[in-house]
C-alpha positions in Angstrom: 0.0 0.0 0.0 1.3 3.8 -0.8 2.7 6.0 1.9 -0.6 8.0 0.2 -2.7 5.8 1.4 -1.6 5.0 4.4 -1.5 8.7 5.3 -4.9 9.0 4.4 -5.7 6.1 6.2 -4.9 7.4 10.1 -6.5 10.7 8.7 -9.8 8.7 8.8 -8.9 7.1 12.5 -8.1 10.3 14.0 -11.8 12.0 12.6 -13.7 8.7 14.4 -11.6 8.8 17.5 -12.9 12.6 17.8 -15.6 12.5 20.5 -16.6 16.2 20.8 -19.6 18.0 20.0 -20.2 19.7 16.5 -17.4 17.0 15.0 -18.5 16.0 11.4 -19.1 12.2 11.5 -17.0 9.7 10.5 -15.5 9.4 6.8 -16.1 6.7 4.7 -13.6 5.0 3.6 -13.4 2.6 0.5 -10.6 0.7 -0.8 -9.5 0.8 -4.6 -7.7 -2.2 -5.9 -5.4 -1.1 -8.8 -2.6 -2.8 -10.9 -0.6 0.2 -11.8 2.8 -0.1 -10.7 5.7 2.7 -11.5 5.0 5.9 -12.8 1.3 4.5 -13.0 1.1 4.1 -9.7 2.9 7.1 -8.3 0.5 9.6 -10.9 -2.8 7.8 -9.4 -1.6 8.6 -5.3 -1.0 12.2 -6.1 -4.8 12.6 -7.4 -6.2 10.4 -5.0 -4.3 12.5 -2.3 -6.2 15.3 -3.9 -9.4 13.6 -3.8 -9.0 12.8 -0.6 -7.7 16.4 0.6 -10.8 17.7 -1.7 -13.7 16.6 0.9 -14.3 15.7 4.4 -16.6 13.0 3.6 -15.1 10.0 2.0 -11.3 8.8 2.1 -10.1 5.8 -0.5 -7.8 4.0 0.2 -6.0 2.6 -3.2 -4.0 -1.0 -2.7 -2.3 -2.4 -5.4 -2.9 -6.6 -6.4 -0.2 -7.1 -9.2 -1.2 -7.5 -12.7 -4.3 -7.4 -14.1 -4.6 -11.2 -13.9 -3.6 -11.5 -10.1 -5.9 -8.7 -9.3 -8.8 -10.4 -10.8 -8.3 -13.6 -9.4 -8.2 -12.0 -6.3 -11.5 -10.5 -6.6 -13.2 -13.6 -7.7 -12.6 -14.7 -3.8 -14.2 -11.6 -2.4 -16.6 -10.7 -5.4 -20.4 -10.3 -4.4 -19.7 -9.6 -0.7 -19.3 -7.3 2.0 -15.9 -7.8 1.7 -15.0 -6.6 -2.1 -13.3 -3.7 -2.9 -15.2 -0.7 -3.7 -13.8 -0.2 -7.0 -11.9 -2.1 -9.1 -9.6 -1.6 -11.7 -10.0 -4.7 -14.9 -8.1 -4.8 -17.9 -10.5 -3.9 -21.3 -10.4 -7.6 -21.8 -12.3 -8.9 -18.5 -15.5 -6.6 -19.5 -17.7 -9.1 -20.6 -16.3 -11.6 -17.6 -17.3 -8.6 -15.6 -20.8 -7.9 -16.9 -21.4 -11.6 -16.2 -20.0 -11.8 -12.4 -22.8 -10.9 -10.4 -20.1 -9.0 -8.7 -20.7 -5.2 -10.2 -23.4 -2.4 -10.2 -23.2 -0.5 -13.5 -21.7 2.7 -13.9 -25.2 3.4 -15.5 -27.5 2.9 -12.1 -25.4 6.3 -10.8 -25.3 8.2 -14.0 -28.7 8.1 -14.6 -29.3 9.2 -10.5 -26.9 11.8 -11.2 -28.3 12.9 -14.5 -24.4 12.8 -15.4 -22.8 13.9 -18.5 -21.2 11.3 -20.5 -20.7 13.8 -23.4 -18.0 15.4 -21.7 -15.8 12.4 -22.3 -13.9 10.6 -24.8 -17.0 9.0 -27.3 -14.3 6.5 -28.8 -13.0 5.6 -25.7 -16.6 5.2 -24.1 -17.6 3.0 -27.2 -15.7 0.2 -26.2 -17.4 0.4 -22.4 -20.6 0.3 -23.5 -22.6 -2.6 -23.5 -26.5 -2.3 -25.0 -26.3 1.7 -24.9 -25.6 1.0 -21.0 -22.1 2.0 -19.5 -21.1 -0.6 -16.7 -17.9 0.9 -16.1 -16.2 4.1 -16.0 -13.0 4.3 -18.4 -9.5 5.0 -17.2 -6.0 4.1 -17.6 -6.6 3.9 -21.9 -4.4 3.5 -24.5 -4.1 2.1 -28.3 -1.6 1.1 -29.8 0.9 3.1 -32.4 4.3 2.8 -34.3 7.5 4.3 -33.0 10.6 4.6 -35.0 14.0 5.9 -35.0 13.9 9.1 -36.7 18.1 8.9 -36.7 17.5 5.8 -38.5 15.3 6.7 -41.3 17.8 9.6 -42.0 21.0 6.8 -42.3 18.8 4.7 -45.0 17.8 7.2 -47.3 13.7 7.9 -45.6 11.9 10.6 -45.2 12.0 10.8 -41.2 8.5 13.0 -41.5 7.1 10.8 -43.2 6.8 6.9 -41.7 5.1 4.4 -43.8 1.3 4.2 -43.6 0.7 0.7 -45.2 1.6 -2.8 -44.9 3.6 -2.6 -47.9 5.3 0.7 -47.1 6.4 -0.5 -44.1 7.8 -3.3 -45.4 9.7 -2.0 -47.9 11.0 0.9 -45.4 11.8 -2.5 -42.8 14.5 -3.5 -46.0 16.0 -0.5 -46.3 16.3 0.2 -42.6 18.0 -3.5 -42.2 21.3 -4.1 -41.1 22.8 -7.2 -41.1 23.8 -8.5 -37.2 23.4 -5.0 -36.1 19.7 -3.8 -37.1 16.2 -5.0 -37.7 13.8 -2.6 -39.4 10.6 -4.2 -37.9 9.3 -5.1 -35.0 6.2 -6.2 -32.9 5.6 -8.1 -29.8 4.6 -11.6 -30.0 1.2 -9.8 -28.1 -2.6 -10.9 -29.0 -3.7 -7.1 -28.6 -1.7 -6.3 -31.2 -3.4 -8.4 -33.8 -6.6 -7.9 -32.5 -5.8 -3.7 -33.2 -4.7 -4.8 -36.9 -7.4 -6.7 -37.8 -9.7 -3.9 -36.0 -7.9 -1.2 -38.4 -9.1 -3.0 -41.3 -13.2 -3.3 -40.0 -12.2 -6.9 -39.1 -14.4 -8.7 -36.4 -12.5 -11.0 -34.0 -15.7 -12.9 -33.1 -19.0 -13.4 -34.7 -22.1 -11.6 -33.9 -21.0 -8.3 -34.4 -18.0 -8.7 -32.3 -19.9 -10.1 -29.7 -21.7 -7.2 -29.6 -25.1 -7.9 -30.8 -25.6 -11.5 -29.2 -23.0 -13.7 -27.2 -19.6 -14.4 -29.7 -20.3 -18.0 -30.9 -16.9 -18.8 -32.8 -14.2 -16.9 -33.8 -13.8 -15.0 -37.6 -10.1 -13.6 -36.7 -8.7 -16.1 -39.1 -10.7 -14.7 -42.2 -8.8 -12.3 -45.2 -8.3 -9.4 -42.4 -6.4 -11.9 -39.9 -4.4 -13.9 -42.7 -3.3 -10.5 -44.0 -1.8 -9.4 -40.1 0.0 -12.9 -40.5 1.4 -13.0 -43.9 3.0 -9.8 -43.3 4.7 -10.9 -40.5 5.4 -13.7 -41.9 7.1 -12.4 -45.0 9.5 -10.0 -42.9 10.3 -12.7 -40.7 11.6 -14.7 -43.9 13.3 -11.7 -45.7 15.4 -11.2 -41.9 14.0 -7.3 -41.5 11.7 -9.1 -38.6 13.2 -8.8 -35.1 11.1 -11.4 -32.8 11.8 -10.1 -29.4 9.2 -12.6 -27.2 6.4 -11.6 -25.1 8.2 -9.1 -23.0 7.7 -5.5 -23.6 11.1 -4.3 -21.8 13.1 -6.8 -24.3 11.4 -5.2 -27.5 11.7 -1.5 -25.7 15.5 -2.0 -25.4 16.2 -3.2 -28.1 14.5 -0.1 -30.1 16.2 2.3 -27.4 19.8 0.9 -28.2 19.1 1.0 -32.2 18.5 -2.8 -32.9 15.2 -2.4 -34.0 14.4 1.2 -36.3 10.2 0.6 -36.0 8.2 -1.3 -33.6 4.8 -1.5 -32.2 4.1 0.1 -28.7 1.2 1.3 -26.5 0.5 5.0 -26.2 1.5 4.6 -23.0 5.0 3.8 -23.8 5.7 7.0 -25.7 7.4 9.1 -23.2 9.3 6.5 -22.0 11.0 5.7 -25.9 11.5 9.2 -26.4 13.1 9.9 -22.7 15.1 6.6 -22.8 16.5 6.8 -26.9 20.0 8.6 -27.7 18.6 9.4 -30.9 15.1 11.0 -32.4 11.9 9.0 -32.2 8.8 9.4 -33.7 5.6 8.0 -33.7 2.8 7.0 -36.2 -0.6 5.8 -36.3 -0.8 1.8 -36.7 -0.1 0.6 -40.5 -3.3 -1.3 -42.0 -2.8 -3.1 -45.6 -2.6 -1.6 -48.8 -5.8 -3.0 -50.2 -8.2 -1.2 -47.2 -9.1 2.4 -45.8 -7.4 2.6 -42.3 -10.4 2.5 -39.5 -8.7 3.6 -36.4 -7.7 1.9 -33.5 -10.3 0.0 -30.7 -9.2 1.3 -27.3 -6.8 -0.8 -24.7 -6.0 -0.4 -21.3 -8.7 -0.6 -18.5 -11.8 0.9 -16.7 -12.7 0.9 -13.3 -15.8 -1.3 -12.0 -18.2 -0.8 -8.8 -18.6 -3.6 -6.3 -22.2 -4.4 -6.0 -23.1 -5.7 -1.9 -21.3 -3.5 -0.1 -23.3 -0.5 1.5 -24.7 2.4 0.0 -22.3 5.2 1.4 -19.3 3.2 -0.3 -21.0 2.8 -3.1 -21.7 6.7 -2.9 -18.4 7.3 -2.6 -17.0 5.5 -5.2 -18.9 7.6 -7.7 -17.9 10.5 -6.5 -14.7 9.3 -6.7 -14.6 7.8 -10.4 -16.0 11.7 -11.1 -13.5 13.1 -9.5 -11.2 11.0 -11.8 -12.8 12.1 -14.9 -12.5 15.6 -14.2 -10.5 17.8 -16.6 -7.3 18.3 -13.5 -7.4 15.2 -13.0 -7.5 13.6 -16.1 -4.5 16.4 -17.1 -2.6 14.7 -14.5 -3.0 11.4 -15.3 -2.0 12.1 -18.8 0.8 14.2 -18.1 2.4 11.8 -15.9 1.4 8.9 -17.3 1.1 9.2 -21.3 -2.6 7.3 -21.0 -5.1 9.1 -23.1 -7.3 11.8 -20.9 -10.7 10.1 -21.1 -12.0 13.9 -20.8 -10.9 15.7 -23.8 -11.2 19.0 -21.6 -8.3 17.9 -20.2 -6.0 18.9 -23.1 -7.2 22.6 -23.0 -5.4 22.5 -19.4 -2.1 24.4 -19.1 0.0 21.6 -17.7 -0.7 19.1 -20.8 0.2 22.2 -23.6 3.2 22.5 -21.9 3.5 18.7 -22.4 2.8 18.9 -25.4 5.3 21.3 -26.1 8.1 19.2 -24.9 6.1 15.9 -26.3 4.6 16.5 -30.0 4.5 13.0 -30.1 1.6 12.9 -27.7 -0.9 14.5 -30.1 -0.4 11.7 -32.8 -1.6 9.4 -30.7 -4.6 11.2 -29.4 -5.2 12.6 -33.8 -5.4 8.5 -33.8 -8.2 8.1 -31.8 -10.5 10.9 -32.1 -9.9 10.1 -36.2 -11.0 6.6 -35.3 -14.7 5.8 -37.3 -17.0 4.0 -34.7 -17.9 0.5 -35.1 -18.2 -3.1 -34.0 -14.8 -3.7 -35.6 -13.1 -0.4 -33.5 -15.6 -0.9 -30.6 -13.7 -3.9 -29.8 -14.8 -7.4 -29.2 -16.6 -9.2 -25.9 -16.1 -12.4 -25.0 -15.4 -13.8 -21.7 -12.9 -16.0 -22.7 -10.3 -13.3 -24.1 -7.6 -13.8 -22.1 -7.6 -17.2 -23.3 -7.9 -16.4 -26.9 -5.2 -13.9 -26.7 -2.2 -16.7 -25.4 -4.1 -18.7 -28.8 -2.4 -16.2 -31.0 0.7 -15.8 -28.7 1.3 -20.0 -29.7 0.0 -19.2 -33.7 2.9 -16.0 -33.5 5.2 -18.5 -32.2 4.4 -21.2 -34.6 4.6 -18.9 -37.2 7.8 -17.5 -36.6 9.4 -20.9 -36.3 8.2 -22.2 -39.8 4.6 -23.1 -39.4 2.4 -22.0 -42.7 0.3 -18.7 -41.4 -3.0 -19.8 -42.3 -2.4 -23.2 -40.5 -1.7 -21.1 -37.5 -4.0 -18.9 -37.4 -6.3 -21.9 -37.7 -5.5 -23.1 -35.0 -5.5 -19.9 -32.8 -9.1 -19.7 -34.3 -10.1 -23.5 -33.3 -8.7 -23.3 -29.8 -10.3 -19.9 -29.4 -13.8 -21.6 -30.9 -13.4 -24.1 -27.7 -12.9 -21.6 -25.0 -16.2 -19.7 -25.9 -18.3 -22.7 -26.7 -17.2 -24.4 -22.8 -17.9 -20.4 -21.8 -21.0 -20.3 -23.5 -22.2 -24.0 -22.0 -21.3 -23.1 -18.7 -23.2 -19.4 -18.5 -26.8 -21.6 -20.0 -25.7 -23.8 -16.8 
């Protein structure tokens, strides 16, 4: 737990210990289980210090559970009861697990009590949220994904460092000119699901069936139609040709190696901008995600994760909550978080506040990423698919990457991703009838 949290914590024992006459009654205090760890972590105790600091009523209390995996696993113990967190923090992936639980109230129970203004924020970030015109969480920590290359780079191999490759093709033939035998690759991605997923998305590619899962529970997968099999042959030929760099699952392998000039383009988060351009000794820039030749680009479906209400725990922490989660989706706030964080402000407002221009002004980079999203066209295929088995699907075409790479044909591979995929939703979707 943060020295934050703990501080606001004997602020709360020291108001109920307080006996005299006229006193304000005790705060209530809620606890916010989080995975954000580093500069994450130390951005969201400075603005819950100042939610707490804000008000006399509430205090919460933020604890941090490890990844996104171990804090949901966690929750499944407590979920339902007394004893759950107030709010919880769940990847984008866990939304339709979540809608199912049992464990949350919607975000919509309180903005409709609150006549609250969803305008105000981020409509494709929001997108992806909502479920049947309902919101069941509130957005926060999001980011999409975007290319960032080695300006320095471009400059030795002849390119026009101003102007990175757009398509498929262009970036392909950019990876061969920005190649160096034993000392550079021009191209890289992690060997990550959510990656696919964004370049299929690009293309108005589904993942699932029923419009992404959108319009009916996902019955089988579709990932492995033209839009997927164009993600993988691409790959697959720079892999071949040796302009492919396969750095594994781990982001901070694939980050190095861009930052000491091993790799000249790769594929990041948003959220890894700042830290690319802080951590290179050369010039980096970024670009939105390529998309193949043959398509119009469609933008980018949000990643990251939202923040979800506990349902049976009582009404004053539930109260609290919201007015916490609004608190978070002020314009300051959300200025904050963005500034110290490179997450997207889920309230656009926010970029009209001093701090980010300054930003800005030392990080140009930053608007590309947010030009990205608010270009992004809405629909199924950039709203992002639901199923409940997506974590499962995801390591599916982390073994079809890896198959790939090592010699397996594409479409074979992606097969397979697509059968195994096809297995998790039908067990998912036998159990739920259950």
């Amino acid at each position: 737990m943060s020295a934050c949290s703990n501080d606001a914590s004997k602020g709360t024992n020291d108001n109920s210990n307080s006996k005299e006459p006229g006193e304000k009654k005790e705060k209530t205090e809620i606890s916010f289980w989080h995975a954000m760890s580093g500069p994450g972590q130390v951005a969201l105790d400075s603005i819950l210090a100042d939610f707490n600091n804000s008000q006399d009523k509430y205090v919460v209390k933020a604890e941090f559970q490890g990844t996104y995996e171990e804090s949901l696993t966690k929750l499944r113990s407590v979920g339902g009861t007394k004893d759950a967190p107030a709010i919880t923090q769940v990847f984008e992936v866990g939304t339709k697990y979540m809608i199912e639980s049992g464990y949350i109230e919607p975000m919509q129970t309180f903005i409709d009590k609150d006549n609250y203004d969803l305008s105000q924020l981020e409509d494709n970030i929001l997108n992806y949220y909502r479920v049947d015109g309902k919101l069941y969480s509130m957005p926060f920590n999001s980011s999409t994904p975007v290319m960032i290359y080695n300006k320095d780079a471009f400059k030795d191999a002849g390119l026009d460092p101003e102007s990175p490759p757009k398509t498929f093709n262009e970036v392909k033939e950019a990876a061969k000119k920005l190649t160096k035998k034993n000392e550079r690759f021009g191209f890289s991605m992690l060997t990550y699901g959510w990656f696919f997923e964004q370049l299929v998305a690009t293309q108005g590619g589904h993942y699932v069936d029923n419009d992404n899962g959108r319009s009916d529970d996902a019955t089988k997968a579709v990932f492995n139609g033209e839009e997927g099999l164009r993600v993988f042959n691409w790959l697959n030929e720079m892999n071949k040709a040796g302009t492919f760099g396969n750095y594994g699952t781990n982001w901070d392998d694939i980050r190095a190696a861009f930052q000491t000039g091993k790799v000249a383009m790769y594929m990041d988060s948003s959220a890894g901008v700042a830290g690319a351009i802080n951590n290179s000794p050369f010039e980096v820039g970024v670009a939105y995600i390529p998309y193949p030749d043959e398509v119009e680009r469609q933008g980018v479906a949000i990643g990251g994760a939202s923040l979800w209400m506990s349902k049976g725990i009582a009404k004053e922490e539930q109260e609290a909550a919201w007015e916490f989660m609004k608190f978070l989706a002020s314009p300051e706030s959300q200025a904050k978080w963005h500034v110290g964080t490179g997450y997207f402000a889920i309230n656009p407002a926010a970029y009209d506040q001093d701090i980010v221009k300054t930003e800005w002004e030392k990080y140009p980079q930053f608007k590309v990423t947010v030009d990205q999203l608010q270009s992004t066209k809405a629909s199924y295929a950039t709203q992002g698919a639901l199923i409940s088995v997506f974590p499962e699907s995801r390591q599916q075409v982390v073994t079809a990457l890896e198959n790939m790479y090592q010699g397996m044909d594409p479409k074979k591979a992606l097969d397979q991703a697509a059968d195994g995929t096809n297995r998790a939703i039908e067990i998912a979707n036998k159990t739920k009838k259950k």
